[in-house]
N, C-alpha and C positions, 0 to 999 in steps of 0.2 A: 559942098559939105565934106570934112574929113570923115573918111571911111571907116577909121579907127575910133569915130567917136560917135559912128551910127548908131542906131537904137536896135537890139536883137530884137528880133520878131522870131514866134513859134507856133505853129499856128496847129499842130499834131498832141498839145495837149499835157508831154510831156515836159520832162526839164527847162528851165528855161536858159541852160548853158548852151554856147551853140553848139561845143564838142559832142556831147550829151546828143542832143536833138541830132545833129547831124549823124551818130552812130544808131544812131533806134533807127532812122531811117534808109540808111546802107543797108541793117538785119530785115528790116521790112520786105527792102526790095530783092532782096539775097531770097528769102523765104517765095517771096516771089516768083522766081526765073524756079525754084525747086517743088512748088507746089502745081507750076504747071508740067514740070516731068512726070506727074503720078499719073499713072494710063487711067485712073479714072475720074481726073479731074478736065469737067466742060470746059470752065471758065473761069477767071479770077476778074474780080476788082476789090477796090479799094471802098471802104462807106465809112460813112460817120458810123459812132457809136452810139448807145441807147439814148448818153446822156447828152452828144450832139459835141462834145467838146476833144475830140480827139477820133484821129480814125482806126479802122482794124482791116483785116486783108482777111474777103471772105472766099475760100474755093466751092464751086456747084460740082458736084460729085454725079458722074450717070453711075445709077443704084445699080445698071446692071451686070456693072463690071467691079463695082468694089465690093470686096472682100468676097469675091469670088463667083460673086453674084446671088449671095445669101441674103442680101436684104431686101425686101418686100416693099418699100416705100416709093413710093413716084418720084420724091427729090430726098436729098439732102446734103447737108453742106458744113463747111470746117471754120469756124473762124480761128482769129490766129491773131493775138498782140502780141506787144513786147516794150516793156518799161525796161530802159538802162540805168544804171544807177552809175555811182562814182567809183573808181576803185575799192575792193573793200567789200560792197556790199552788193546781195546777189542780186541780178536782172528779176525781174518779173515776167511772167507770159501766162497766155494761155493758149490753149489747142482746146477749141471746146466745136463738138460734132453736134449737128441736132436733126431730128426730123419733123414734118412739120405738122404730125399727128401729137406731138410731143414729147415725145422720146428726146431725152439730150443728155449729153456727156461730155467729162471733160478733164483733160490733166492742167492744174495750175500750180504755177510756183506765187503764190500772192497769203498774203495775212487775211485773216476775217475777226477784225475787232470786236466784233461783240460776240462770238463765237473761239472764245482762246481754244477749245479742245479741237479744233480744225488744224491740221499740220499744214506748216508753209508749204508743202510740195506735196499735193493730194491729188487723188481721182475722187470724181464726184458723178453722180447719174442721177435720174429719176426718170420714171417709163410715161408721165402726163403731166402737163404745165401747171397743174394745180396740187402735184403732190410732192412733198419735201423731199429732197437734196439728203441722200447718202453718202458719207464722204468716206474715205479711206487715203492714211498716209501712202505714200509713192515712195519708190527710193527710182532715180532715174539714171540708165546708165551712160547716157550722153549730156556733156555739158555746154556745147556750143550751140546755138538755133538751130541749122541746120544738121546736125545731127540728131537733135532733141525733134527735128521735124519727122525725120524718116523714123525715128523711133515711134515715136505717135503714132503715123500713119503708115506704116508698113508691119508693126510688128501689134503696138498694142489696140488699135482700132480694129484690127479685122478680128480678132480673138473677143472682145465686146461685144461686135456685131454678129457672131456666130453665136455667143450667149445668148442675146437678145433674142434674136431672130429663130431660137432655136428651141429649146426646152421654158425658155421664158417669157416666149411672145403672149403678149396679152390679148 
């Protein structure tokens, strides 16, 4: 078979150009060797996602060392995508934290269609699985993943988690 006239396969869900796919998955792995510098990150892997059709890179956080050991929760953990686009136009991600009382948060850069007043680039929370999504625009000062990583998790997660955890715990 001419190799130039194989069939692209992508099996991550996104683009189905290989350049495309192949750069989501360098940022993947990039985020990867970086989320396991975070002293308080146990472990990383990789999982499908909800809808089974693409994967996401999730960190297990020991509670007792993040954010200075302010949070109270037995586990929690960070997931982490990233949609490439074409020149032009912006990547997508998210950095979304959750714990498993329900507490979850998250900074994304993604559209929400049936919700236009949601800004492309927002924080969102809510304190139990069953109650609705706060959103607030973001303006972010890093624009690369790994920049945009340590951002997340070094400056504006622990400042959240001190919220939380602190005058707002439920």
């Amino acid at each position: 078979m001419d190799l130039m006239q194989a069939p692209v396969l992508v099996s991550d869900g996104g683009p189905t150009s290989i350049e495309l796919s192949g750069r989501r998955d360098r940022i993947l792995h990039r985020l990867q060797v970086n989320l396991r510098q975070h002293p308080a990150i146990k472990r990383t892997q990789f999982q499908l996602t909800r809808l089974g059709n693409d994967h996401e890179l999730v960190g297990q956080f020991d509670t007792r060392i993040l954010a200075d050991g302010c949070v109270r929760a037995e586990s929690a953990k960070l997931v982490i995508n990233w949609w490439t686009h074409p020149d032009g136009i912006d990547d997508q991600f998210v950095f979304h934290y959750s714990e498993p009382a329900g507490f979850d948060c998250g900074w994304h850069r993604q559209p929400h269609p049936n919700e236009p007043d949601i800004p492309f680039d927002h924080f969102q929370y809510r304190f139990g699985a069953d109650d609705e999504y706060q959103y607030k625009g973001v303006d972010f000062i890093e624009d690369d993943p790994i920049g945009l990583f340590w951002e997340v998790s070094r400056t504006r997660l622990p400042k959240i988690l001190q919220w939380r955890w602190g005058e707002h715990e439920e």
